[in-house]
Backbone as a printed PyTorch tensor [residue, N CA C, xyz], in Angstrom:
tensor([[[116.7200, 115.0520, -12.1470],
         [117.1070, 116.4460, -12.3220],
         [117.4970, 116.6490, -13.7850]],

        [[116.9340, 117.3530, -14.5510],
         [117.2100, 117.5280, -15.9020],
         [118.5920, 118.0790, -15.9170]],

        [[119.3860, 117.1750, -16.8090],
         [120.5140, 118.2010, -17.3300],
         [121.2700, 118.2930, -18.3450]],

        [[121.7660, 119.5470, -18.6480],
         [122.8380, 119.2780, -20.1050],
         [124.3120, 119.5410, -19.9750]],

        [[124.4430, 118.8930, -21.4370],
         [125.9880, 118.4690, -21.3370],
         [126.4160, 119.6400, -22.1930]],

        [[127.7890, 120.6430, -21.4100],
         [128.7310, 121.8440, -22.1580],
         [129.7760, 121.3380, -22.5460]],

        [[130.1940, 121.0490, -24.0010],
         [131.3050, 121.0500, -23.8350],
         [131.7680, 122.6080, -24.7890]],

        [[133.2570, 122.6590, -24.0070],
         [133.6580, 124.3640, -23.8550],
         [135.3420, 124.0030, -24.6330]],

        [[134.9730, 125.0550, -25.7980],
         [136.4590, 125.1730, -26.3050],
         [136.9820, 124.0450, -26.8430]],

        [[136.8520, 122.4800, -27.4320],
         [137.3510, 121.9320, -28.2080],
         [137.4440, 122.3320, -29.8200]],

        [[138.2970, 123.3540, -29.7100],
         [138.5560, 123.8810, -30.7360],
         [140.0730, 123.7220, -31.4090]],

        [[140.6440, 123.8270, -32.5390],
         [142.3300, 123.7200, -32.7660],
         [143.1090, 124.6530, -32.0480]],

        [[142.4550, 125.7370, -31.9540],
         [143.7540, 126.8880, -31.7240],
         [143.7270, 126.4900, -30.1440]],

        [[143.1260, 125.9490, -29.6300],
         [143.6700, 125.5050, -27.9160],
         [144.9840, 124.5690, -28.3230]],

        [[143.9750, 123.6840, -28.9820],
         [145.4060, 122.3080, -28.9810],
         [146.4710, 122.1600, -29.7820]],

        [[146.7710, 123.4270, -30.0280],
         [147.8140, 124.4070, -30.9950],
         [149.1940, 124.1200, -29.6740]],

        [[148.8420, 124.1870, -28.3610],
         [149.8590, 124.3160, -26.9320],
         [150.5150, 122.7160, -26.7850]],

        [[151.6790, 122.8860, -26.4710],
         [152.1630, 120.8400, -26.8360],
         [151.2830, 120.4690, -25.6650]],

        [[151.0440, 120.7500, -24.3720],
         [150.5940, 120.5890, -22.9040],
         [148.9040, 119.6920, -23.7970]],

        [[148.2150, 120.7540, -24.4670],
         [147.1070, 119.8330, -25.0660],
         [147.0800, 119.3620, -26.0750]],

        [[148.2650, 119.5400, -26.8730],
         [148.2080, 118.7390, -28.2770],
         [148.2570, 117.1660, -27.7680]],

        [[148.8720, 116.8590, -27.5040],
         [149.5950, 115.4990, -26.8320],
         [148.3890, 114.7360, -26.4840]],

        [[147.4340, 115.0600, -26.0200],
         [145.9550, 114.7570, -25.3870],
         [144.8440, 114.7340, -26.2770]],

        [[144.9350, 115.2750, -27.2980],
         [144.1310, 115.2650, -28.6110],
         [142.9740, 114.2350, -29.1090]],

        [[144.0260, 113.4810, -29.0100],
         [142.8050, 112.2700, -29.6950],
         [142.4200, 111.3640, -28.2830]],

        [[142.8630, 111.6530, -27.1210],
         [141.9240, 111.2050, -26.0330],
         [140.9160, 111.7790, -25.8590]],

        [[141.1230, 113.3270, -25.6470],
         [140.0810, 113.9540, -25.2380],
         [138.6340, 114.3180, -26.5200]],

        [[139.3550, 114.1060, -27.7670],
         [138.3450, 114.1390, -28.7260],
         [137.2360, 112.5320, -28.3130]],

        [[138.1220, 111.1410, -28.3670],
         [137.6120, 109.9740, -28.0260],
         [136.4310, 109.8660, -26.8730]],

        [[137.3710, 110.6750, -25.5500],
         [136.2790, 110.3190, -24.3050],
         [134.8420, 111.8420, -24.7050]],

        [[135.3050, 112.5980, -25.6820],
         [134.0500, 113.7520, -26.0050],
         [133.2950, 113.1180, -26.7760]],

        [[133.7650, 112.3620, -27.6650],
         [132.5640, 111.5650, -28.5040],
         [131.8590, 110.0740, -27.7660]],

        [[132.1600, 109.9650, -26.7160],
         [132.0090, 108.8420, -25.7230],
         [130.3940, 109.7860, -24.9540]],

        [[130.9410, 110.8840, -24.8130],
         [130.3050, 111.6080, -23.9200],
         [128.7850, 112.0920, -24.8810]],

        [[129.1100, 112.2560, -25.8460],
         [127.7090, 112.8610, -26.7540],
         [126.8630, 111.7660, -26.8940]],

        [[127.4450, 110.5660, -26.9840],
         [127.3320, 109.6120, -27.6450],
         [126.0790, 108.9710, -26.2320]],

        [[126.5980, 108.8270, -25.4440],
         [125.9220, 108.9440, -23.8920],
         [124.6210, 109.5740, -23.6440]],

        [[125.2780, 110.8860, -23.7280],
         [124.0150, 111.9060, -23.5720],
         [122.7220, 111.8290, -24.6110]],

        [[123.2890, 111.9430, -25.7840],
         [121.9110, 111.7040, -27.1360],
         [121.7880, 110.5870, -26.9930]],

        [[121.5640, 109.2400, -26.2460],
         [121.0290, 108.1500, -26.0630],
         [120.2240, 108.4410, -24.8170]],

        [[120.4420, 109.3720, -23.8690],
         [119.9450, 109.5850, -22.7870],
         [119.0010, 110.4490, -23.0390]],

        [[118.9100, 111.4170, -24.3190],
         [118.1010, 112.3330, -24.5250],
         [118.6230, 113.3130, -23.6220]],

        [[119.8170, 113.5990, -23.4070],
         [120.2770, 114.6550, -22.4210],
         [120.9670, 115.9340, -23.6860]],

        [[120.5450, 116.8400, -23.4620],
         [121.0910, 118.4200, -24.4860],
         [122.4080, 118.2980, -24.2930]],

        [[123.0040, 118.4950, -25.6410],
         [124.6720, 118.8940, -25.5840],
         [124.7490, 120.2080, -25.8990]],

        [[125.5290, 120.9940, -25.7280],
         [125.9180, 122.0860, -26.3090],
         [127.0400, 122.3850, -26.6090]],

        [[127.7070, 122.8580, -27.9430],
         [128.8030, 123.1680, -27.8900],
         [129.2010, 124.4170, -27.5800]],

        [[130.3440, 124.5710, -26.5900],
         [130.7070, 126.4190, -26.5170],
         [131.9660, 127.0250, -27.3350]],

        [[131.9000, 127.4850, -27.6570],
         [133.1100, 128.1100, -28.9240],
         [133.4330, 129.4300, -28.3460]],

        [[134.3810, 129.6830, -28.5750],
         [135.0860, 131.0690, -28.5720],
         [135.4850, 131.4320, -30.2400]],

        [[135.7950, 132.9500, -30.0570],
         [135.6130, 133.3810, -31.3430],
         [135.7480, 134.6100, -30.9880]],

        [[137.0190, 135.7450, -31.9970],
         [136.7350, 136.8650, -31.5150],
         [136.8110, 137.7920, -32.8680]],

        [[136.4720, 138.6280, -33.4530],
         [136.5910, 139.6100, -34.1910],
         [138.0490, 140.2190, -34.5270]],

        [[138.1850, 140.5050, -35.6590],
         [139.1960, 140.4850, -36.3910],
         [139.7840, 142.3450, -35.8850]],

        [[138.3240, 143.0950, -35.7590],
         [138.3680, 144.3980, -36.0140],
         [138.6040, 144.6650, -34.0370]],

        [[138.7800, 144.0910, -33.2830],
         [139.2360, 144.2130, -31.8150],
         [138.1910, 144.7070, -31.0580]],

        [[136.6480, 144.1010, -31.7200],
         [135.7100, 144.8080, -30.6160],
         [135.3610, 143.7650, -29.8960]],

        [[136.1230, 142.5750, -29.8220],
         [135.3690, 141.3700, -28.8790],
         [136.5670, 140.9900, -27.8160]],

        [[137.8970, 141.2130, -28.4820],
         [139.0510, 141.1360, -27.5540],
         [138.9410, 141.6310, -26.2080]],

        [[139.5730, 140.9650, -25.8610],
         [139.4950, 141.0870, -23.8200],
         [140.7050, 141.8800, -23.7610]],

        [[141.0260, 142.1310, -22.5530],
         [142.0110, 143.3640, -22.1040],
         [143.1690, 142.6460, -22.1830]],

        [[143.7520, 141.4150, -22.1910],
         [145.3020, 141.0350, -22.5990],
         [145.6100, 141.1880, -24.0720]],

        [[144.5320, 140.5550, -24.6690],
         [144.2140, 140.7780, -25.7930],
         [144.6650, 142.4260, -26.4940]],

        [[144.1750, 142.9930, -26.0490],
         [144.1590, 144.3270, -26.3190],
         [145.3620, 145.0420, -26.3580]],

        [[145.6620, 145.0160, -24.6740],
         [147.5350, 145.5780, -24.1620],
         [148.4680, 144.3860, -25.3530]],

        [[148.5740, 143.9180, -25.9530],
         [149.3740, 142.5280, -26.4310],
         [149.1050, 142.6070, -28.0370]],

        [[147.9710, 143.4560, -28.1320],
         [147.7660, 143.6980, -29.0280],
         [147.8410, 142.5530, -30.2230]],

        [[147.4280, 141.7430, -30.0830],
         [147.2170, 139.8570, -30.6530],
         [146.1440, 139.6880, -30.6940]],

        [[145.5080, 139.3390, -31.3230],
         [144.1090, 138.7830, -31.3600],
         [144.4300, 137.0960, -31.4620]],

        [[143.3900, 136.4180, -31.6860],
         [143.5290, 134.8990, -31.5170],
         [142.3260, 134.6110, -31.6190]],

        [[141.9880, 133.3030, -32.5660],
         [140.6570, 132.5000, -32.4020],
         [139.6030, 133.4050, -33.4830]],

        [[140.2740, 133.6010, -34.6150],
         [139.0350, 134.9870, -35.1850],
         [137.7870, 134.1760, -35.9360]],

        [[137.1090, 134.4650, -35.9620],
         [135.5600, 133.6400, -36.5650],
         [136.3920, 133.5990, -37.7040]],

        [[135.4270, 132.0470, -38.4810],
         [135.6310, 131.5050, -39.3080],
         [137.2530, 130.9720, -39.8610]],

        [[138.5360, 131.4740, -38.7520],
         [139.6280, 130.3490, -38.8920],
         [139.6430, 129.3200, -38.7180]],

        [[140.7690, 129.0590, -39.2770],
         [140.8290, 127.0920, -39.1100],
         [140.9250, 126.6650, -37.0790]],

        [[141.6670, 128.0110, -37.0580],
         [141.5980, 128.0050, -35.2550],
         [140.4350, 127.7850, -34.3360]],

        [[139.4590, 128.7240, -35.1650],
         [138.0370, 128.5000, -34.5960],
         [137.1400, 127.4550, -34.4860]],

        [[137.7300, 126.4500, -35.3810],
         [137.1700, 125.4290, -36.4930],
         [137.2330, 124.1310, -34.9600]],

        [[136.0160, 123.0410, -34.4790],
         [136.1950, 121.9920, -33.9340],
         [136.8440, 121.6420, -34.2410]],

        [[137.5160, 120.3440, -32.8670],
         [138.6070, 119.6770, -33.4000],
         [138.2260, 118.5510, -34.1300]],

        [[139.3120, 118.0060, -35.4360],
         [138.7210, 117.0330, -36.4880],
         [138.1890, 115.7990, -35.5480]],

        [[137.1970, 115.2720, -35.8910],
         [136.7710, 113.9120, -35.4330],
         [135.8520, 113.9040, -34.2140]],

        [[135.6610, 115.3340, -33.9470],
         [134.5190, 116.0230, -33.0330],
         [133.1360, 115.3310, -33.2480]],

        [[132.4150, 114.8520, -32.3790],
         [130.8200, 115.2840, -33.2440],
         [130.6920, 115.9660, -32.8530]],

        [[129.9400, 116.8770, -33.8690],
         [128.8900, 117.7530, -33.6850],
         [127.7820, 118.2050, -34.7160]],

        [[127.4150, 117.0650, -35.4890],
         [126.9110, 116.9560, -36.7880],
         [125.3200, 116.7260, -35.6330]],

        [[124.2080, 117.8830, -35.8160],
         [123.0850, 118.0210, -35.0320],
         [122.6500, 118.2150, -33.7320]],

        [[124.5130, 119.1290, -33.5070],
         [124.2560, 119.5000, -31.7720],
         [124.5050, 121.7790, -32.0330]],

        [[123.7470, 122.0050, -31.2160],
         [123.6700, 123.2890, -31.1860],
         [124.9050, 124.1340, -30.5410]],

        [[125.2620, 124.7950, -30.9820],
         [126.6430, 125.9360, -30.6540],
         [126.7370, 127.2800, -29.8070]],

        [[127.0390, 127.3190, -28.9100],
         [126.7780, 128.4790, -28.2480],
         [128.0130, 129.7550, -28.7510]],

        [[128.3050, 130.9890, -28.7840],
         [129.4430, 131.5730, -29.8170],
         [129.6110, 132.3290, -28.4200]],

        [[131.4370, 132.2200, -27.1350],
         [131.5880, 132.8890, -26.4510],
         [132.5150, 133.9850, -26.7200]],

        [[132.8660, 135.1360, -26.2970],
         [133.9110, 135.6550, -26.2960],
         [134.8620, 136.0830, -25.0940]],

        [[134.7740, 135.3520, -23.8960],
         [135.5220, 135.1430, -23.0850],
         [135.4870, 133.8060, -22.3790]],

        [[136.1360, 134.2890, -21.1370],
         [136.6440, 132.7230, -19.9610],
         [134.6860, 132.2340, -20.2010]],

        [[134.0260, 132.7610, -19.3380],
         [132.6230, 131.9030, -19.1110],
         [131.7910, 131.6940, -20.4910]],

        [[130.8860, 130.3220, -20.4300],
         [130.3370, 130.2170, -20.8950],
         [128.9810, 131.3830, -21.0720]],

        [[128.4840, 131.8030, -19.9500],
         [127.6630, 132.4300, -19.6150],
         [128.0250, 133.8620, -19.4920]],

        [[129.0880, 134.3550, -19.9990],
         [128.9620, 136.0090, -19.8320],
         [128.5380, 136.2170, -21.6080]],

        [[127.6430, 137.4440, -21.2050],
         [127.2490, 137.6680, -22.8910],
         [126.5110, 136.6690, -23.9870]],

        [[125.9190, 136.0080, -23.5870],
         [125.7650, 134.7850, -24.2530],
         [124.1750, 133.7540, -23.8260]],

        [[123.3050, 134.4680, -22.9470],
         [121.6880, 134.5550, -23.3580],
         [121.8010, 132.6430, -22.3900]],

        [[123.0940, 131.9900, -22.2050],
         [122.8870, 130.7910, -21.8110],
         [122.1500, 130.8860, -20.1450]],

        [[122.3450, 131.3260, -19.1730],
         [121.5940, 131.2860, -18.1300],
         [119.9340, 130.8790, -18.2420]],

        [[119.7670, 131.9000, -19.2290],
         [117.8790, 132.0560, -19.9910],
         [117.4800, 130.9610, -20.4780]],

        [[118.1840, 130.5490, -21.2160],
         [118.6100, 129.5550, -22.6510],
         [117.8900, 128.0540, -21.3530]],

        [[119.1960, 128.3950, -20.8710],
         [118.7090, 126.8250, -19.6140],
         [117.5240, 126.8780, -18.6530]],

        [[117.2180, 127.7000, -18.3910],
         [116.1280, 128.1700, -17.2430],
         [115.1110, 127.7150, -18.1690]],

        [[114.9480, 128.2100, -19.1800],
         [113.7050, 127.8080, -20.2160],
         [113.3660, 126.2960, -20.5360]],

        [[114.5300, 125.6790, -20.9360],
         [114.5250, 124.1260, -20.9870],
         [114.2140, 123.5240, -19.4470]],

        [[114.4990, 123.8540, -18.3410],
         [114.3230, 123.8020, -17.1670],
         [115.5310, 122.8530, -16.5940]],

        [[116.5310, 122.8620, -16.9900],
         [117.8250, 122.2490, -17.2040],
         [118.1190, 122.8610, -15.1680]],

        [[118.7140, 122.1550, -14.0400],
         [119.1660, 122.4480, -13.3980],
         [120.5660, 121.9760, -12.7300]],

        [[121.2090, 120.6950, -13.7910],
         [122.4850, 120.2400, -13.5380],
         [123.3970, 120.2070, -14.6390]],

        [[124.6510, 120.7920, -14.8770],
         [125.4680, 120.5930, -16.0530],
         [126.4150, 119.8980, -15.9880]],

        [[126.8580, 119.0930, -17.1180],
         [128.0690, 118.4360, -16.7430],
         [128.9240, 119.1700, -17.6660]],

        [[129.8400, 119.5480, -17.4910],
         [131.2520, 120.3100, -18.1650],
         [132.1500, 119.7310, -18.3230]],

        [[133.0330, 119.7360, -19.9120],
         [133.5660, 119.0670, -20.4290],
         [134.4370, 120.0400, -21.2520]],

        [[136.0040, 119.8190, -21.7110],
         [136.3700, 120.8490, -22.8480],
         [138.0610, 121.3270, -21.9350]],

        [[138.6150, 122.2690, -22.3730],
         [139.5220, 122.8960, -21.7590],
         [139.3930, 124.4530, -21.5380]],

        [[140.1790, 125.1420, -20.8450],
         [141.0540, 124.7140, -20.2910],
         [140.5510, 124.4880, -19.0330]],

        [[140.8780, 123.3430, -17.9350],
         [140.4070, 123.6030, -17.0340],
         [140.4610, 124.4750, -16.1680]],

        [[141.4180, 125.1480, -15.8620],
         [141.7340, 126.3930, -14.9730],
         [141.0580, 127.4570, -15.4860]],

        [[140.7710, 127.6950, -16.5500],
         [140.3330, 128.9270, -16.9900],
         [138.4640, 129.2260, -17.3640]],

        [[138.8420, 128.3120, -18.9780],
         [137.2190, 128.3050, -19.2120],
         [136.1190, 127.8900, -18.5900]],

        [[136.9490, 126.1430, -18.5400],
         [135.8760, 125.3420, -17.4550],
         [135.8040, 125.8990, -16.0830]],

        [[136.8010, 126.5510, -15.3840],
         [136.2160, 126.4910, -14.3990],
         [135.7560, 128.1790, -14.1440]],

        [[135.4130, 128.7760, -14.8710],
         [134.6310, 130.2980, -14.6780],
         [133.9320, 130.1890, -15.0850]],

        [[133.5350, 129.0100, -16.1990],
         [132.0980, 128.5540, -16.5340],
         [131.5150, 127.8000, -15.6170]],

        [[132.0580, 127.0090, -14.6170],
         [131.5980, 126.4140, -13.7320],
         [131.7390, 127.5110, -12.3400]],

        [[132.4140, 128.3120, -12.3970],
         [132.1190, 129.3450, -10.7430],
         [130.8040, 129.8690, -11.0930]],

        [[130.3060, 130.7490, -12.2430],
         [129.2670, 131.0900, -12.7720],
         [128.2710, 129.9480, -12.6710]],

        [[128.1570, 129.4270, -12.9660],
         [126.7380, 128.2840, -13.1980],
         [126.5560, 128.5830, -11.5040]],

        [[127.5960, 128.1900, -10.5690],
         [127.1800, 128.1710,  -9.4560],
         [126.3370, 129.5960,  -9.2170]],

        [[126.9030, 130.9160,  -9.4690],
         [126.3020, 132.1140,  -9.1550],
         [124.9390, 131.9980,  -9.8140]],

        [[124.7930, 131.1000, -10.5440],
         [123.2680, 131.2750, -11.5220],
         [122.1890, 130.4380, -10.9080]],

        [[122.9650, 129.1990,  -9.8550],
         [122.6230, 128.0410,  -8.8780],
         [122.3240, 126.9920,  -9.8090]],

        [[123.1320, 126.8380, -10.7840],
         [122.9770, 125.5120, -11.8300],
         [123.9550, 124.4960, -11.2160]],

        [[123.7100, 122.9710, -10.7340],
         [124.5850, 122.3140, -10.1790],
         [125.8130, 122.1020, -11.1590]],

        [[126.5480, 121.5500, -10.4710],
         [127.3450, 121.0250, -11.8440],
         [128.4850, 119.8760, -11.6880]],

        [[128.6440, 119.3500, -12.0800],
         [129.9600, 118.0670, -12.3800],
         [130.4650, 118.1520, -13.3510]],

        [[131.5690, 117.5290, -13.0840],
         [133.5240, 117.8210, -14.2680],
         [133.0570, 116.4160, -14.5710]],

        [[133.1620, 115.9600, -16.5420],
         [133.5140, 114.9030, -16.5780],
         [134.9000, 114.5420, -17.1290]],

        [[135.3580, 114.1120, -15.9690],
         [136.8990, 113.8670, -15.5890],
         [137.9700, 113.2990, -16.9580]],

        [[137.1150, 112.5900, -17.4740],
         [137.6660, 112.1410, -19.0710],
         [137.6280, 113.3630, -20.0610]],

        [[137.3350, 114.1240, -20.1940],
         [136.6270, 115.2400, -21.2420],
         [137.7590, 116.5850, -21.0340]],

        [[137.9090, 116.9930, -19.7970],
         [138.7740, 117.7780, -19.3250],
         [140.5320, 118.0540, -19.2780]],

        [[140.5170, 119.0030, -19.9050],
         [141.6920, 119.1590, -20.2430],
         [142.8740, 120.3330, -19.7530]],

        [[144.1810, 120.4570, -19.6140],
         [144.7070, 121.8070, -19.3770],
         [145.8990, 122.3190, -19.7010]],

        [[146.4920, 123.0560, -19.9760],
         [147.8800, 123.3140, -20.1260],
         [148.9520, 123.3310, -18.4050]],

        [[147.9690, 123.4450, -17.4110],
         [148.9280, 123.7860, -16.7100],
         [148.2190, 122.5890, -15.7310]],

        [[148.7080, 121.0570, -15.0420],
         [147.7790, 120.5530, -14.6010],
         [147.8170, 121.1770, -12.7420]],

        [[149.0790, 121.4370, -12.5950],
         [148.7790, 121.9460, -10.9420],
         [147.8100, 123.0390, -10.8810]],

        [[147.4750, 124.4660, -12.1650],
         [146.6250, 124.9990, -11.8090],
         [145.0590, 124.4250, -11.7150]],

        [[144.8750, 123.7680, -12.9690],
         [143.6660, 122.6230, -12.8440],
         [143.2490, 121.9000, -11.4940]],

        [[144.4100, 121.5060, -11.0400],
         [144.2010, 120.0750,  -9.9950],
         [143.3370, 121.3880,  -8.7160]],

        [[144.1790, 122.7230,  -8.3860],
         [144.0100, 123.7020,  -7.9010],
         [142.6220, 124.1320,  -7.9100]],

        [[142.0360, 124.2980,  -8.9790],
         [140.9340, 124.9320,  -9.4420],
         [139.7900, 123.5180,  -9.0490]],

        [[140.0260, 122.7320,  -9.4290],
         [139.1510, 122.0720,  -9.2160],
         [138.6300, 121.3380,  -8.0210]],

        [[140.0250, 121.2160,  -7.0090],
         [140.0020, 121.0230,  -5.4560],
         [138.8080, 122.4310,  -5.0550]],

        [[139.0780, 123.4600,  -5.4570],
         [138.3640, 124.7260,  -5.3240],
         [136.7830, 124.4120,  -5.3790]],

        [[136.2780, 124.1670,  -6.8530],
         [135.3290, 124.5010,  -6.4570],
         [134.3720, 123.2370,  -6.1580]],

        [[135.3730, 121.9190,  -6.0100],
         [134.5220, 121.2260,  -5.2910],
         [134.3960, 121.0090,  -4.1030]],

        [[135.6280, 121.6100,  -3.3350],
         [134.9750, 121.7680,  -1.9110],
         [134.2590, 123.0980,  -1.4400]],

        [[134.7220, 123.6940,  -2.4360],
         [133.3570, 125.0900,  -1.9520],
         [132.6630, 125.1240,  -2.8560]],

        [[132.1800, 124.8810,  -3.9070],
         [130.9840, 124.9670,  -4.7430],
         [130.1860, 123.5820,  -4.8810]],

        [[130.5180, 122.4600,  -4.3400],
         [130.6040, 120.9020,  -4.2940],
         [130.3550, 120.6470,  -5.6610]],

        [[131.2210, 121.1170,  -6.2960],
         [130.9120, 120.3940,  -8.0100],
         [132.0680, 118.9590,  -7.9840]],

        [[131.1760, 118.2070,  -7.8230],
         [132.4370, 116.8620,  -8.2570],
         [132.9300, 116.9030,  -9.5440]],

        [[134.2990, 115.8110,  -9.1860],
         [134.8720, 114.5700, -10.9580],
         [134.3020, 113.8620, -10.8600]],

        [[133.8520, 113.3990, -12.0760],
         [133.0400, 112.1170, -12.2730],
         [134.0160, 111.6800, -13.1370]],

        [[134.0030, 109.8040, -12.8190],
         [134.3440, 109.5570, -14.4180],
         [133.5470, 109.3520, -15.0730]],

        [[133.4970, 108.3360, -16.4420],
         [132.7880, 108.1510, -17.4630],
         [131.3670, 106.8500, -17.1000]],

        [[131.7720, 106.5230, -16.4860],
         [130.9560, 105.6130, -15.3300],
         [129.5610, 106.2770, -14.7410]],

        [[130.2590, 106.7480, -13.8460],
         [129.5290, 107.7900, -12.8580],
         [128.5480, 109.0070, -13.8950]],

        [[129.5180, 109.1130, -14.9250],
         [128.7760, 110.2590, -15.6680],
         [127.3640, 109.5930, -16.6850]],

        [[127.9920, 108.6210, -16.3370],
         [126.3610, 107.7730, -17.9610],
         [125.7710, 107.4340, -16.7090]],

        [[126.1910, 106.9590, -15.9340],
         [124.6090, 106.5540, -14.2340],
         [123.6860, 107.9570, -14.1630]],

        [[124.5880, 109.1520, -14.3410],
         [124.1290, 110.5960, -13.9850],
         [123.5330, 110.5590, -15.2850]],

        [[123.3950, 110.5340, -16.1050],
         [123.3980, 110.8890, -17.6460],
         [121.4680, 110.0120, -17.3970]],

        [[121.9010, 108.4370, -17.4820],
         [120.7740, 107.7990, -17.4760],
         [119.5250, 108.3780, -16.6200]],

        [[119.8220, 108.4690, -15.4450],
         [119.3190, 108.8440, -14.0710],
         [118.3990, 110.0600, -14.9310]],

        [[119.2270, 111.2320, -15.3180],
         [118.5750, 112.3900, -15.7330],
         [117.3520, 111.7540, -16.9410]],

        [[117.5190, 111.2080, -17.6440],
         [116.0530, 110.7290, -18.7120],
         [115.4450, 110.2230, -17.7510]],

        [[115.6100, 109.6470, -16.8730],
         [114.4270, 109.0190, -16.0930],
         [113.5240, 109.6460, -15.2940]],

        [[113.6620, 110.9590, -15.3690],
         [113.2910, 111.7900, -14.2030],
         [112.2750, 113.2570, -15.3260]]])
């Protein structure tokens, strides 16, 4: 089953929160574990970024009432986290929770003929997993790799992710499980 690897939001201004600062150089470690995997497997990475406009036409509605913006293109906020790769992997530019709202990725994958993703990044309650309820609405399979994943709040995470793997059956994988899946996919 062809598939590619998202990772979503390893950016500074997430790990700006102590909940993910603290986790930093794990989750950068097991992300470069993970690319590192996949481009040996010949499996697509993508990076997903958030990013919003300075002038408030990309801000979401908390955003708005709160009147704060956050994450503006080209800050240091916006900026991967140091020690990232991503030196010859392609960038997707979001401006909300999903990967896939506004953002041409549904098409993007259908075209490559991509039908399993593995998701990686923070937060889990939020990004990852409305990027992962979506993939399901789009019928893209999908798996958490369990090392990669990150959150500020872990009972909502643990929550979210009991969720949509017993109703969407998206498993955790670990890093194991994820290079067997990883390999498996070049072979096919």
């Amino acid at each position: 089953m062809k598939t590619a690897v998202l990772m979503i939001d390893l950016q500074n201004a997430y790990f700006e929160d102590p909940a993910l600062a603290s986790r930093r150089e794990s989750v950068v470690e097991a992300a470069n574990l993970l690319v590192r995997t996949a481009t040996a497997a010949q499996v697509p990475v993508l990076l997903v970024r958030t990013e919003h406009q300075r002038d408030q036409s990309t801000w979401t509605l908390n955003m708005l009432d709160d009147d704060q913006g956050f994450i503006f293109e080209g800050s240091e906020q916006a900026s991967f986290l140091p020690g990232l790769l991503t030196d010859g992997l392609e960038s997707i530019v979001k401006t909300r929770d999903s990967a896939f709202f506004g953002t041409g990725l549904a098409e993007r994958l259908r075209r490559e003929g991509v039908e399993r993703l593995v998701l990686a990044g923070v937060a889990t309650h939020d990004c990852v997993a409305q990027t992962a309820a979506d993939a399901f609405a789009h019928n893209f399979r999908v798996v958490f790799a369990k090392d990669v994943i990150a959150s500020t709040n872990e009972d909502y995470a643990g929550s979210m992710l009991q969720i949509l793997g017993e109703e969407y059956r998206q498993p955790v994988l670990g890093r194991g499980a994820i290079a067997e899946l990883l390999a498996g996919a070049r072979e096919r």
